[in-house]
N, C-alpha and C positions, 0 to 999 in steps of 0.2 A: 174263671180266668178272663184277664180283658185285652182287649187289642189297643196295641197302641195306633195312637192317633196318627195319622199322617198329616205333617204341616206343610200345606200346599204355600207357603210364602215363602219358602227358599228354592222352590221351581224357579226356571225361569223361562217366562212367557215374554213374546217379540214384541204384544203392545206395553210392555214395563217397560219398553225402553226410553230412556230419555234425554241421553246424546245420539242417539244414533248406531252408537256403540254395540256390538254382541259382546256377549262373556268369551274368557277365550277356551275353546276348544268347537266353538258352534261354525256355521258355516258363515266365511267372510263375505263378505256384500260383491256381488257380480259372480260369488261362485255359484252357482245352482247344479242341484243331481237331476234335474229334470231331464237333462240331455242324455241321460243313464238311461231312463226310460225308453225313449226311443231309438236308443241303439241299440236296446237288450230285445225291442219289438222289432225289428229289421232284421236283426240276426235271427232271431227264432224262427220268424216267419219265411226268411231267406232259407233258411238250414232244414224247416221243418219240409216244405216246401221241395228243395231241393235232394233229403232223405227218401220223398215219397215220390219223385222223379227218377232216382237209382233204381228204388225196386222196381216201378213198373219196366224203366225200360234205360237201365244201366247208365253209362255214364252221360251220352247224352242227354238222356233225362234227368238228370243232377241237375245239365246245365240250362236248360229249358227250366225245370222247375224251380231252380234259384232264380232265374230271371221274372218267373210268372209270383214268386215271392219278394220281391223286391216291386214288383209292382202293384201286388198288394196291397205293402204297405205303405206305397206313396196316396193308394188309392184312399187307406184308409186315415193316412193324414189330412188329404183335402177334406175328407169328410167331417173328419172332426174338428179342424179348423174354421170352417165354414160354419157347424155346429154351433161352437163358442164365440165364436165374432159377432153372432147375432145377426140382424138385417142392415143391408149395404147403407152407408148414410148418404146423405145427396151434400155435395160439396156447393158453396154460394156461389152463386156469379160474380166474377167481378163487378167490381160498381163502372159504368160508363165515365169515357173520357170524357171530359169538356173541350 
């Protein structure tokens, strides 16, 4: 018995493009899920956070530990921001007035 072949040239990859153009059903240009990402990281970490605030110590702890989650995850944005940007560049001096 044989497998049929799969023909990777009716895929469609982002460097085929040649206007600029997507196909349609893909994601339009300025939409991005990235922002999904860290909303879904904020919430969890807020919720998880604040779940584990209730049990130890009831609803105030909810709200102390939603907050200690929340800061978390700002913390853990600078971090990875920082991460990926690389090292600070040094910006030119202006050139002197005459």
């Amino acid at each position: 018995m044989t497998r049929a072949r799969h023909d990777l040239s009716q895929e469609w990859c982002p460097w085929d493009e040649e206007d600029g153009r997507r196909p349609a059903g893909r994601l339009r240009e300025g939409r991005s899920p990235a922002w999904l990402l860290s909303a879904v990281t904020v919430t969890v970490l807020a919720g998880g956070y604040g779940w584990l605030g209730t049990v130890v110590a009831g609803m105030a702890g909810a709200g102390v530990g939603g907050l200690v989650g929340l800061a978390v995850s700002g913390l853990l944005h600078l971090l990875v921001h920082r991460a990926v940007s690389g090292p600070p560049t040094t910006r030119p001096s202006p050139a002197p007035k005459d």
